[in-house]
ROZA-278973 format. One record per residue: residue in one letter; residue number from 1; x negated, z, y negated of N, C-alpha, C in turn. Coordinates in pm, whole numbers, plus 50000, padded with zeros to 5 digits. Each point is the difference from the previous one (the first is absolute). Layout:
A; NUM; X; Z; Y; X; Z; Y; X; Z; Y .
...
// end
This chain:
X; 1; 93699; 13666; 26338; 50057; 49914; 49897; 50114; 49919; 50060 .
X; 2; 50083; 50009; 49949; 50152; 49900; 50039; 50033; 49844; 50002 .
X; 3; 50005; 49917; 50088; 49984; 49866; 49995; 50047; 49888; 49923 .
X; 4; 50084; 50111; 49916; 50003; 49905; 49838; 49972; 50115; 49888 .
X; 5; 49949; 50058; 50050; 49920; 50041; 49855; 49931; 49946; 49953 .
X; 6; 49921; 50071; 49876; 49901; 49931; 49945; 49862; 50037; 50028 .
X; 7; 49900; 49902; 49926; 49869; 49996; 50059; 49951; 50119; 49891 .
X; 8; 50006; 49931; 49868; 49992; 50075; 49891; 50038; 49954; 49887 .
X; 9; 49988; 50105; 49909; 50088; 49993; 49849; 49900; 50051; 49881 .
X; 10; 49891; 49949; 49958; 49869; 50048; 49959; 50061; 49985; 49819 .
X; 11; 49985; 50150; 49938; 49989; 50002; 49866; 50129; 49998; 49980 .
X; 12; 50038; 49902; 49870; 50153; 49984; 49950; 49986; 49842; 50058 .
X; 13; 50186; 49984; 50052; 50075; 49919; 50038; 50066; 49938; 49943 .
X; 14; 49968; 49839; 49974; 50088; 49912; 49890; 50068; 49871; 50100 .
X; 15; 50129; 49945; 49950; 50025; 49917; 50102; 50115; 49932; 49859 .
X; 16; 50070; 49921; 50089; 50167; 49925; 49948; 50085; 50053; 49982 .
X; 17; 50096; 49881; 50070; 50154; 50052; 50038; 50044; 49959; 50171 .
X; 18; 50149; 49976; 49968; 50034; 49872; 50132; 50013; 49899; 49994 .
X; 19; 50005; 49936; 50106; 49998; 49870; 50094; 50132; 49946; 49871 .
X; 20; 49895; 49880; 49917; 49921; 49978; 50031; 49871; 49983; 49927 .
X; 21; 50011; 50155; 49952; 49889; 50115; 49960; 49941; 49906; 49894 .
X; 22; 50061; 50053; 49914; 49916; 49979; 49829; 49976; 50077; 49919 .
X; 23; 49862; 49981; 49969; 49971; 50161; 49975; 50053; 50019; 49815 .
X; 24; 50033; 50172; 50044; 50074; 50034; 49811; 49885; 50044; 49939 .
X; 25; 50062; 50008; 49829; 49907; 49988; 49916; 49897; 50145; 50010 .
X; 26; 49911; 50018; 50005; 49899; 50084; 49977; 50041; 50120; 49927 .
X; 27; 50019; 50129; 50052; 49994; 50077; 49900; 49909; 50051; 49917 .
X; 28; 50028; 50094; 49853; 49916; 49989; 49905; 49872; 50073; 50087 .
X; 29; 49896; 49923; 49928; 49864; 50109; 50030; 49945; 49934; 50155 .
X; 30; 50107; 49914; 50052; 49919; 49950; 50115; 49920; 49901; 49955 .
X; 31; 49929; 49947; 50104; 49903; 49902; 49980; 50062; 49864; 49975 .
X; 32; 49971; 49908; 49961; 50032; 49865; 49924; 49984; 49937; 50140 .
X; 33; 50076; 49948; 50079; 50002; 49873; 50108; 50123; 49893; 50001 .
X; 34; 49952; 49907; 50070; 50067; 49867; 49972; 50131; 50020; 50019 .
X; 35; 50119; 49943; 49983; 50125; 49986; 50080; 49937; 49921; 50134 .
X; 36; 50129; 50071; 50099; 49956; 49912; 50114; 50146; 49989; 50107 .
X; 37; 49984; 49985; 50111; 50103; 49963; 50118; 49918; 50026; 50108 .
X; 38; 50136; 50034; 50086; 49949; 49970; 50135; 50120; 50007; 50091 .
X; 39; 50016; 49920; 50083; 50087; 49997; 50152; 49912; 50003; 50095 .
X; 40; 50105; 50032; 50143; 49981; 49994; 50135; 50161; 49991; 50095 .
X; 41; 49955; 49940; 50099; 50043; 49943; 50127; 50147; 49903; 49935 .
X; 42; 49929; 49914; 49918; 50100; 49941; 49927; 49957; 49860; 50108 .
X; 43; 50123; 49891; 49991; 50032; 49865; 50080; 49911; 49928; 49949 .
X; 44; 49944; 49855; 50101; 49911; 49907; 49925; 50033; 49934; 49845 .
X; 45; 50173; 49986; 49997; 50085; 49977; 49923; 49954; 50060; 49843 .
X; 46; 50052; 50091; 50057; 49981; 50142; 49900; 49875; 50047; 49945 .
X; 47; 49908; 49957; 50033; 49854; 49982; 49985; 49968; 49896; 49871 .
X; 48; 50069; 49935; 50053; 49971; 49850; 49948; 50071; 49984; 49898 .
X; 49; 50113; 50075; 49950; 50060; 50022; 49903; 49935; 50104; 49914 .
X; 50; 49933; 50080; 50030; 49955; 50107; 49920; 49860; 49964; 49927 .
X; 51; 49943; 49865; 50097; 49900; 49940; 49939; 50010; 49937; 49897 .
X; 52; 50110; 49871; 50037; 49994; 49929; 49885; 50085; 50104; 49887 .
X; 53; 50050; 50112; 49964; 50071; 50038; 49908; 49892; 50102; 49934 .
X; 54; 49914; 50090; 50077; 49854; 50116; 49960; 49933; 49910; 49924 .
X; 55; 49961; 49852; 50046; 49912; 49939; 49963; 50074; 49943; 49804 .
X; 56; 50098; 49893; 50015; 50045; 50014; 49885; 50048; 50101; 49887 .
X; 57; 49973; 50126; 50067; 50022; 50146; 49919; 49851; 50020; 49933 .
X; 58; 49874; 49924; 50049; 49888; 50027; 49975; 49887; 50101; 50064 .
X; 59; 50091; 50014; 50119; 49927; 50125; 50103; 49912; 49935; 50112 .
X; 60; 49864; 50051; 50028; 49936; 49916; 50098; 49992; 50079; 50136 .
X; 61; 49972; 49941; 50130; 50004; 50154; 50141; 49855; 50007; 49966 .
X; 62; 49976; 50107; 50109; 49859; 50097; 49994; 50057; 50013; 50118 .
X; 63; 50082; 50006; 50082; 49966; 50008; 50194; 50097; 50005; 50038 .
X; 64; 50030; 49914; 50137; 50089; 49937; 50043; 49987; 50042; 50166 .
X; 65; 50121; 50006; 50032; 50021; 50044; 50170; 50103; 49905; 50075 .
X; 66; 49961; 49976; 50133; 50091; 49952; 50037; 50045; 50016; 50151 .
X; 67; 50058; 50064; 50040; 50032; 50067; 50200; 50165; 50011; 50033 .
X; 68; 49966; 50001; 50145; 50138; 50019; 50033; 50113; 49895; 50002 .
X; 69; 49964; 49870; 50057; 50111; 49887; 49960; 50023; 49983; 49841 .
X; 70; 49879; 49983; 49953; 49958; 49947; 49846; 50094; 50060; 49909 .
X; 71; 49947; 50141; 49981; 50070; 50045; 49901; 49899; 50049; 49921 .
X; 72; 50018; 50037; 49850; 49894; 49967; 49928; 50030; 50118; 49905 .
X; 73; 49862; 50050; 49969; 49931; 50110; 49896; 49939; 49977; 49900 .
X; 74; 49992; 50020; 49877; 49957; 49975; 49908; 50016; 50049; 49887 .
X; 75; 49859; 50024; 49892; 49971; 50034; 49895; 49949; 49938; 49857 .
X; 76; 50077; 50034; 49888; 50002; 49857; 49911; 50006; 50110; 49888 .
X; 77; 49861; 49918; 49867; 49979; 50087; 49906; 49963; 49915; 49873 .
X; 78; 50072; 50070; 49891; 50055; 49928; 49884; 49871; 50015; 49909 .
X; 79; 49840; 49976; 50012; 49901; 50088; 49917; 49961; 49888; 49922 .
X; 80; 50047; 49840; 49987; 49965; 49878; 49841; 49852; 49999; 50071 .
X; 81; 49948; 49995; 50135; 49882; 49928; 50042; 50043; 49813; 50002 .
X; 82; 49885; 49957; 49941; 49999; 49818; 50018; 49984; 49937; 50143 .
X; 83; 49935; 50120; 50121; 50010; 49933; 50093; 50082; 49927; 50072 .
X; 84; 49917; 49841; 50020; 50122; 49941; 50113; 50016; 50055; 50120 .
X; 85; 50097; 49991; 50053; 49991; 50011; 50117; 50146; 49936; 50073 .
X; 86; 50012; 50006; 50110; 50133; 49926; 50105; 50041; 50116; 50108 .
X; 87; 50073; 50017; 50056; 50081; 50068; 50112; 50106; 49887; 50104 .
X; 88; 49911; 50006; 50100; 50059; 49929; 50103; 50086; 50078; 50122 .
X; 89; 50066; 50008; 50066; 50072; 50019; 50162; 50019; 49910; 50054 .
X; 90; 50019; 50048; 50163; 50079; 49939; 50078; 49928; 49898; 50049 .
X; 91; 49808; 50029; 49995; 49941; 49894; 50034; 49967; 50013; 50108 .
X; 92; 50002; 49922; 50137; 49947; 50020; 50111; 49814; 49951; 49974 .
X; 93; 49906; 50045; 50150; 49884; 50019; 49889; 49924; 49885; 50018 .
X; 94; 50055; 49881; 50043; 49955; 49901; 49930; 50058; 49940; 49886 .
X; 95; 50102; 50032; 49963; 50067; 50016; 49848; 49917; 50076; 49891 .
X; 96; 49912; 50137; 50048; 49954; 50050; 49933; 49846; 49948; 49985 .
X; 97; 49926; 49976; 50104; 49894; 49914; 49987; 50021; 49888; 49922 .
X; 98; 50035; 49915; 50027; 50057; 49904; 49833; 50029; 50053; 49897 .
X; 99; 50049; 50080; 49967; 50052; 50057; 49867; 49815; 50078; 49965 .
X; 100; 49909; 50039; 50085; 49915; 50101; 49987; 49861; 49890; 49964 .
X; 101; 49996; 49887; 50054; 49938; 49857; 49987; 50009; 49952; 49881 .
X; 102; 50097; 50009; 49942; 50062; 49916; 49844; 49965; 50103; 49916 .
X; 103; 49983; 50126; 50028; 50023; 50136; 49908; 49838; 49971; 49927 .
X; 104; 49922; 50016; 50141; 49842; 50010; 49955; 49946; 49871; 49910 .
X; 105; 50072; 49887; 50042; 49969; 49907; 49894; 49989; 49970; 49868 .
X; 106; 50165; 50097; 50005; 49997; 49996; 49828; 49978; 50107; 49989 .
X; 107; 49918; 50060; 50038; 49958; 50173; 49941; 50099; 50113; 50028 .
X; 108; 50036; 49994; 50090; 50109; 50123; 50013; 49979; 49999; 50130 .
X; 109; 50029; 50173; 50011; 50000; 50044; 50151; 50050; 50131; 50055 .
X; 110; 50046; 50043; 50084; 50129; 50053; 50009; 49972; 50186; 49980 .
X; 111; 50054; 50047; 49961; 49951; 50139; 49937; 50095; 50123; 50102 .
X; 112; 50116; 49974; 50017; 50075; 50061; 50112; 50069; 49926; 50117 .
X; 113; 49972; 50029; 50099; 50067; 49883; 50112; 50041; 50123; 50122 .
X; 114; 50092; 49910; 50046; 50072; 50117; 50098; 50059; 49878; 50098 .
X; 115; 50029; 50056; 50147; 50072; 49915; 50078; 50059; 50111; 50074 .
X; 116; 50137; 49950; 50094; 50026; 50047; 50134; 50005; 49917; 50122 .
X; 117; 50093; 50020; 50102; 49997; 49911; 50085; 49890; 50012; 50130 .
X; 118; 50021; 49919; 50081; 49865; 49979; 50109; 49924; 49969; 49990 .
X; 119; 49861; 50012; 50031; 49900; 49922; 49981; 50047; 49834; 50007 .
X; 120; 50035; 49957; 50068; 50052; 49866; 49997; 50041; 49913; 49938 .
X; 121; 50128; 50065; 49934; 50117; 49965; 49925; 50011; 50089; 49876 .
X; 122; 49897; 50054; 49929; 49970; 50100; 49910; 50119; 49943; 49878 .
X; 123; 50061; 50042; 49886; 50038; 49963; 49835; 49907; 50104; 49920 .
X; 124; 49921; 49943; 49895; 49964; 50038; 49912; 50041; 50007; 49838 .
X; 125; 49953; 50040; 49928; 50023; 50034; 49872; 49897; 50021; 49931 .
X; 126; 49998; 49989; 49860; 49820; 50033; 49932; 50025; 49977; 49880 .
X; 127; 49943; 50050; 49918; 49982; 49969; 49832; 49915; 49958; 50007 .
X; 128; 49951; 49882; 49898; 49847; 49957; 49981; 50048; 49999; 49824 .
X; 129; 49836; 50011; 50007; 49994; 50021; 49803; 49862; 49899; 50011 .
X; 130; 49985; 49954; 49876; 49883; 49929; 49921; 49893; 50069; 49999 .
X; 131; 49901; 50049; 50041; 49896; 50077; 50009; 49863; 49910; 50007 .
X; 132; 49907; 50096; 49922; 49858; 49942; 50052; 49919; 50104; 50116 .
X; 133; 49896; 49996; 50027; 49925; 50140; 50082; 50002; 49894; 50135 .
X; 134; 49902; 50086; 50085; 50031; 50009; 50150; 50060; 50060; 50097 .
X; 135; 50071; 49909; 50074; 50091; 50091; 50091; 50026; 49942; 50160 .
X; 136; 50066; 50058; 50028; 50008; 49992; 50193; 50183; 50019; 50047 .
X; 137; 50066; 49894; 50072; 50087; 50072; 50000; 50059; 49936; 50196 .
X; 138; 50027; 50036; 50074; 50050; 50019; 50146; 50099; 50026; 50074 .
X; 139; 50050; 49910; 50065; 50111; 50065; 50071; 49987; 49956; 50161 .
X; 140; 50096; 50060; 50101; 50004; 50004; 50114; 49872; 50058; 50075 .
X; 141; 49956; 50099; 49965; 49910; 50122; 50025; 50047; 50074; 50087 .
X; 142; 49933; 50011; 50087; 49979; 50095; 50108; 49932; 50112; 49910 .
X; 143; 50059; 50140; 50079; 49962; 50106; 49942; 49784; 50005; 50000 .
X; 144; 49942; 49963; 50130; 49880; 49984; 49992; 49943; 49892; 49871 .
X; 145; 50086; 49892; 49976; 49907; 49893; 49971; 50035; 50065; 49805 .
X; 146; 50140; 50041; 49973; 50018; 50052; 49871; 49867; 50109; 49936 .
X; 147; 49985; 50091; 50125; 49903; 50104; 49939; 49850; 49888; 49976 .
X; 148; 49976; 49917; 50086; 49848; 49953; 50000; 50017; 49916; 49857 .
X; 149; 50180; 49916; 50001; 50001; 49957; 49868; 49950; 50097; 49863 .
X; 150; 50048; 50124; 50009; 50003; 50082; 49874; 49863; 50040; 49987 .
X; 151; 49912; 50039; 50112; 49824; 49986; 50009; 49951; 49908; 49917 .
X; 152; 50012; 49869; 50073; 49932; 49888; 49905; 50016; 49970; 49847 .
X; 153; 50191; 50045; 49982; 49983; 49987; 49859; 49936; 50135; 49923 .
X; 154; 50006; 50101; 50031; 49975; 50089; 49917; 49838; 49999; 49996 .
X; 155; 49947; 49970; 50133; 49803; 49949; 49934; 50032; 49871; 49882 .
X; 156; 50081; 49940; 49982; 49984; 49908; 49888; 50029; 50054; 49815 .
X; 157; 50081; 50124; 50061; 50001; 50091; 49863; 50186; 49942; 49976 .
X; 158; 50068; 50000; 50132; 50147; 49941; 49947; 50066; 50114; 50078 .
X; 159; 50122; 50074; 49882; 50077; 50075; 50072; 50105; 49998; 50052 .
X; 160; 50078; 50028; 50066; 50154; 49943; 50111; 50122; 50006; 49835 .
X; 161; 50050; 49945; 49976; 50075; 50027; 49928; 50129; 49996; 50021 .
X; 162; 50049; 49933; 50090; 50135; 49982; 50082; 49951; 49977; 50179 .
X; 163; 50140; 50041; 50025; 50014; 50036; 50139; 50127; 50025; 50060 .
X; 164; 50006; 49920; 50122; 50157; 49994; 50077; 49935; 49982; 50128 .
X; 165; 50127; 50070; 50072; 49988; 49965; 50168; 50106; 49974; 50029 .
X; 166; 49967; 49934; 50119; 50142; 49892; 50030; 50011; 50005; 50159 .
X; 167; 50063; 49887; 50068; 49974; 49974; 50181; 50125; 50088; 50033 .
X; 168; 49945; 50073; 50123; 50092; 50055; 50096; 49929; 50134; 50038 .
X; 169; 50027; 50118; 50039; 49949; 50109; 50051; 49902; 49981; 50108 .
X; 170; 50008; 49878; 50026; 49889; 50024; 50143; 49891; 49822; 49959 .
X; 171; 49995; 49987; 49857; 49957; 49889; 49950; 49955; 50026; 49835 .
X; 172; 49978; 50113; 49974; 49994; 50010; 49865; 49870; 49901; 49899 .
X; 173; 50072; 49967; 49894; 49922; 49895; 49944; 50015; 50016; 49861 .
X; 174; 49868; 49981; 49886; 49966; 50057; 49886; 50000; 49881; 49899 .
X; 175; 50024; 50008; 49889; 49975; 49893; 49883; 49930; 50070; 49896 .
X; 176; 49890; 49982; 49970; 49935; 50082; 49873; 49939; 49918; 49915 .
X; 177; 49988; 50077; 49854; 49899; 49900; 49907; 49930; 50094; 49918 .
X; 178; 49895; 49914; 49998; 49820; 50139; 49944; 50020; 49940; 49912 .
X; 179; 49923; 50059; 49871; 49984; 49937; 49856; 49945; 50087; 49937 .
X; 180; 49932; 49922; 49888; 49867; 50059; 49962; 50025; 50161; 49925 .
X; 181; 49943; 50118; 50063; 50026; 50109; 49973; 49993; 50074; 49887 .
X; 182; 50039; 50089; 49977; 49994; 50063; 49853; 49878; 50153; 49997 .
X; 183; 49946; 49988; 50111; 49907; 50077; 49961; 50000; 50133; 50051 .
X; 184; 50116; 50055; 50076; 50066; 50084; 50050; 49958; 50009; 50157 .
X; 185; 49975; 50147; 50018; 49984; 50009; 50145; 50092; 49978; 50099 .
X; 186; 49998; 49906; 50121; 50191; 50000; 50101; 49915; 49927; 50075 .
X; 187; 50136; 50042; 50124; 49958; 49965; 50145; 50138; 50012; 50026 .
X; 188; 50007; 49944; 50122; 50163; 49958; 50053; 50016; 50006; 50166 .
X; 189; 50076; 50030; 50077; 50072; 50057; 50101; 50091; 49937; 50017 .
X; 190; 50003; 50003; 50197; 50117; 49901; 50029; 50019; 50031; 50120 .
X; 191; 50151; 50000; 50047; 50029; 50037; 50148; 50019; 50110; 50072 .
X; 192; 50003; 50088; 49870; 50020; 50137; 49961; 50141; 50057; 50051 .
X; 193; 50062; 50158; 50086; 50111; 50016; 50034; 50067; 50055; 49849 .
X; 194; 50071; 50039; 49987; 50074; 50077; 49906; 49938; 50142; 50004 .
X; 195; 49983; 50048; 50092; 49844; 50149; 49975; 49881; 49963; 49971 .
X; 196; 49978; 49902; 50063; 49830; 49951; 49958; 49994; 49976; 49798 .
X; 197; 50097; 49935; 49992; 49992; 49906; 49853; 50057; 50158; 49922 .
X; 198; 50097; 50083; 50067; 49941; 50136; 49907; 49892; 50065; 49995 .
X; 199; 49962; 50004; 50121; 49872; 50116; 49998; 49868; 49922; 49920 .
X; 200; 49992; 49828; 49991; 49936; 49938; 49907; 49989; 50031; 49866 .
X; 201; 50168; 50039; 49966; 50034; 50005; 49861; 49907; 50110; 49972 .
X; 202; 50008; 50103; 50062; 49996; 50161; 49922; 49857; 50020; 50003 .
X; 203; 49917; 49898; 50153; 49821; 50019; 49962; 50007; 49947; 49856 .
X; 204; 50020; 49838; 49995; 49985; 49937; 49903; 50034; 50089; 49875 .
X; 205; 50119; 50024; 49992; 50033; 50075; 49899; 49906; 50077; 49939 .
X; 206; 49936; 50103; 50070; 49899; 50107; 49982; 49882; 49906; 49968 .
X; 207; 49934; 49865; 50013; 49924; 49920; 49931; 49986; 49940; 49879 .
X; 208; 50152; 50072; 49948; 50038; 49886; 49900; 50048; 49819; 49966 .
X; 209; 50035; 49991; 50152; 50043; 49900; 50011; 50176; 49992; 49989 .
X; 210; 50077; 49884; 49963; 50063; 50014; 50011; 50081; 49878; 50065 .
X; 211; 50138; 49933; 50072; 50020; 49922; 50052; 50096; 49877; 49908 .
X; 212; 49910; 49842; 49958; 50031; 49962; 49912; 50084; 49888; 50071 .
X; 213; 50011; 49978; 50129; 50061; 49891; 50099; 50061; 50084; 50138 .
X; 214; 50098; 49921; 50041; 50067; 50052; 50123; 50061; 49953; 50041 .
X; 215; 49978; 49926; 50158; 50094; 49913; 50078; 50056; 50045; 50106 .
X; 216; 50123; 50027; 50048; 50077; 50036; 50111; 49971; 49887; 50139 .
X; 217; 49909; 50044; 50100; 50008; 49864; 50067; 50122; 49984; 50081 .
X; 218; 49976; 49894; 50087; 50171; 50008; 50107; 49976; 50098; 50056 .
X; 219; 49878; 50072; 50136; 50024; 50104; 50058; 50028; 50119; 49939 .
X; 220; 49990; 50019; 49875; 50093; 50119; 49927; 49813; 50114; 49918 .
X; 221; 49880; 49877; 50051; 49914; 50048; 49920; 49943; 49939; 49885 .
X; 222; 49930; 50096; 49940; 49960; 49985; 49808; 49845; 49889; 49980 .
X; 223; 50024; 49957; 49934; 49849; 49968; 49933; 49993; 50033; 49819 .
X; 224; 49923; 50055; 49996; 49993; 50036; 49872; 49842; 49974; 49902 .
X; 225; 50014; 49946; 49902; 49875; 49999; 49871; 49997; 50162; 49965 .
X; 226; 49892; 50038; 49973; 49951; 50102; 49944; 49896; 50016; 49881 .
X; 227; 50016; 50037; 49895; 49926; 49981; 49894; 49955; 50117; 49959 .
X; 228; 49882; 50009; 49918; 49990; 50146; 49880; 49961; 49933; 49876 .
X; 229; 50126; 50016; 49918; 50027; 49927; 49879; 50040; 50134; 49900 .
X; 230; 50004; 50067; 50056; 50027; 50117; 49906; 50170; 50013; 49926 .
X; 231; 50102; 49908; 50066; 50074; 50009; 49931; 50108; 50162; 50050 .
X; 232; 50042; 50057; 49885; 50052; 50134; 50048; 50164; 50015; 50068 .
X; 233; 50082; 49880; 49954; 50118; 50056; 49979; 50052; 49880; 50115 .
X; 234; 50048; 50045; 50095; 50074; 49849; 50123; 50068; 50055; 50071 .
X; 235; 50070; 49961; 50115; 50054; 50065; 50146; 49981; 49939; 50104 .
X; 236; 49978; 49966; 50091; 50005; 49932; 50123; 50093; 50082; 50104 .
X; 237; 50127; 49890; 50023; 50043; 50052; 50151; 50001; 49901; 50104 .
X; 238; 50047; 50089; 50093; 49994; 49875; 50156; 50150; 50057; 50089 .
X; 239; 50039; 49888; 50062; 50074; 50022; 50151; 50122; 49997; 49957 .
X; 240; 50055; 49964; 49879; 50147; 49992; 49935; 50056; 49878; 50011 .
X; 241; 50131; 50047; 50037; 50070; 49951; 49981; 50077; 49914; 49904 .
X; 242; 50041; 49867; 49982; 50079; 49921; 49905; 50063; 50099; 49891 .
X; 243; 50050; 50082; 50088; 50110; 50111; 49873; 49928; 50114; 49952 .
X; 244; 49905; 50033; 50141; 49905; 50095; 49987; 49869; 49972; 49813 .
X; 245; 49971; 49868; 50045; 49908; 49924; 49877; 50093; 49979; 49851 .
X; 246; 50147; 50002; 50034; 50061; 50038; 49885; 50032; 50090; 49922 .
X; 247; 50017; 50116; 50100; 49987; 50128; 49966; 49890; 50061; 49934 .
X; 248; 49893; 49943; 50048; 49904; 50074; 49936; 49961; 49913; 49912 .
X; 249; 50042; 49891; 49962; 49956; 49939; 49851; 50111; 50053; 49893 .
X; 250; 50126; 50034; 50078; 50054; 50053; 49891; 49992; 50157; 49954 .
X; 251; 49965; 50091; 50103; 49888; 50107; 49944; 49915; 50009; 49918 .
X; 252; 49913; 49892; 49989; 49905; 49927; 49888; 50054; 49998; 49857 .
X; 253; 50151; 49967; 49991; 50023; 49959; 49887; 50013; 50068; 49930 .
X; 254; 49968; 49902; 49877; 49971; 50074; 49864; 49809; 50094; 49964 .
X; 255; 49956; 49982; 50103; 49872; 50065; 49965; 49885; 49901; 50010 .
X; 256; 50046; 49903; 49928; 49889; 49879; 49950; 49913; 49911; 50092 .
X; 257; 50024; 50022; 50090; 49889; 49932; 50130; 50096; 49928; 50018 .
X; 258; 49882; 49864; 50058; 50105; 49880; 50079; 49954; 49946; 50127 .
X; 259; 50067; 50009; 50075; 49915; 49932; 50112; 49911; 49863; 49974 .
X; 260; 49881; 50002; 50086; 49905; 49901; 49961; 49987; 49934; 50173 .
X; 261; 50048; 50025; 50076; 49997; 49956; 50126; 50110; 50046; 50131 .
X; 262; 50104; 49921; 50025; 50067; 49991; 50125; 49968; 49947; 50136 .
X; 263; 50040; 50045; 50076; 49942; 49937; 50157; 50132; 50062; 50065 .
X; 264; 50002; 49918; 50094; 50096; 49989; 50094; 50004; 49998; 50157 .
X; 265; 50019; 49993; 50092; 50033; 49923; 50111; 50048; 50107; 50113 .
X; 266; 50106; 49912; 50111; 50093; 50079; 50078; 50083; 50072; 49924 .
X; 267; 50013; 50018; 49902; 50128; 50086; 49856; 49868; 50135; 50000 .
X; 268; 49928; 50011; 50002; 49896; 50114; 49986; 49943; 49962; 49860 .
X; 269; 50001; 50038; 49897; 49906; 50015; 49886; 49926; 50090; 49954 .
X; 270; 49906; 49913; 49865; 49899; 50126; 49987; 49960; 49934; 49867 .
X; 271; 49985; 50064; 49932; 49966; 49967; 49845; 49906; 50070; 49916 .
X; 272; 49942; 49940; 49905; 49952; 50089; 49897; 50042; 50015; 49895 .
X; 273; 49964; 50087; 49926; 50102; 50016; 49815; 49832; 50042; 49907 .
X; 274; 50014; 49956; 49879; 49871; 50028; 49911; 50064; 50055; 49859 .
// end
């Protein structure tokens, strides 16, 4: 397999447009989905403009990235849900611990969170929404202490629902958040090479699992959620490139899928489409 190829392309393939990818209207006979958006490796600036302008358009994110001298990924969907919710950057992570302190108080707590940076000197990013349920959410994880994390929550009946890795290649460090599951079989992987996290795919695959999360760490390996949800129609790729990840979203276009998850880091991406 070729080091920017793809992982896989399962069923029919629906996606957008380009950067900065809004998706066109549905053709006849397709399925009914929201309007939506999405960018990548756009400026903190530029971020921050696309927020406050998505948001007054009436569009809310569903997952947010952020690597590489804070450049930022993101997915924003027009579907008339009442949920509140906020989108923060650019928080260092005691910026984000405060923001994550105030969240739980008034009932909100963060649903996608992503950082880069060193363990040290980490910037984060995160959506939090208004939610009820139980949940778990972590950062500055060591690859050991993340897996014992994802143990404990999943005996509590909570599944990983977001996931980023961050640090340095010889320091890698995890941010995740469990929340109360939907009932669905998954298990999740981390620290994985670019052969390992294929040859994962294609057992898994043959289980019926399929990969509903995916983080590029700094040393250039995967952690990935795995589910069997039965859904038929997605793609997952890995190891692309900025132009490479454009290319193949604009391959996508026009066949109704939208990406539902970006990841980033070192200019290496990897995404999913539903």
């Amino acid at each position: 397999m070729r080091t920017t190829g793809k992982i896989a392309l399962v069923a029919s393939v629906l996606a957008g447009a380009a950067a900065p990818m809004v998706a066109a209207a549905p053709a006849a006979g397709a399925r009914t989905a929201p309007a939506w958006v999405a960018y990548h490796g756009v400026s903190a600036g530029q971020s921050a403009a696309r927020v406050k302008r998505l948001k007054a358009q009436g569009y809310r994110p569903i997952t947010v990235n952020v690597s590489d001298g804070e450049r930022y990924a993101a997915v924003w969907v027009k579907d008339g849900a009442a949920t509140k919710w906020g989108i923060w950057q650019g928080m260092s992570a005691g910026a984000f611990q405060k923001r994550f302190d105030a969240g739980v108080k008034a009932g909100v707590r963060p649903v996608s969170v992503s950082a880069t940076g060193p363990a040290g000197s980490p910037v984060f990013t995160a959506i939090f929404e208004k939610r009820s349920g139980k949940f778990l959410a972590k950062s500055g994880l060591t690859g050991p202490r993340f897996a014992a994390a994802g143990k404990r929550a999943a005996s509590q009946g909570l599944t990983l629902t977001s996931i980023d890795a961050y640090g340095t290649a010889g320091d890698v460090r995890y941010v995740g958040v469990w929340s109360a599951g939907s009932g669905d079989a998954w298990s999740f992987t981390y620290g994985k090479t670019r052969r390992q996290h294929e040859a994962e795919f294609y057992a898994r695959k043959d289980q019926g699992y399929r990969p509903v999360k995916v983080a590029v760490a700094p040393d250039g390996t995967y952690a990935a959620v795995w589910r069997k949800d039965g859904v038929e129609d997605w793609a997952h790729y890995v190891d692309l490139s900025a132009s490479g990840y454009q290319k193949r979203f604009d391959d996508l276009k026009g066949k109704g899928f939208r990406p539902v998850q970006v990841n980033a880091e070192n200019g290496r991406y990897a995404a999913i489409w539903e």
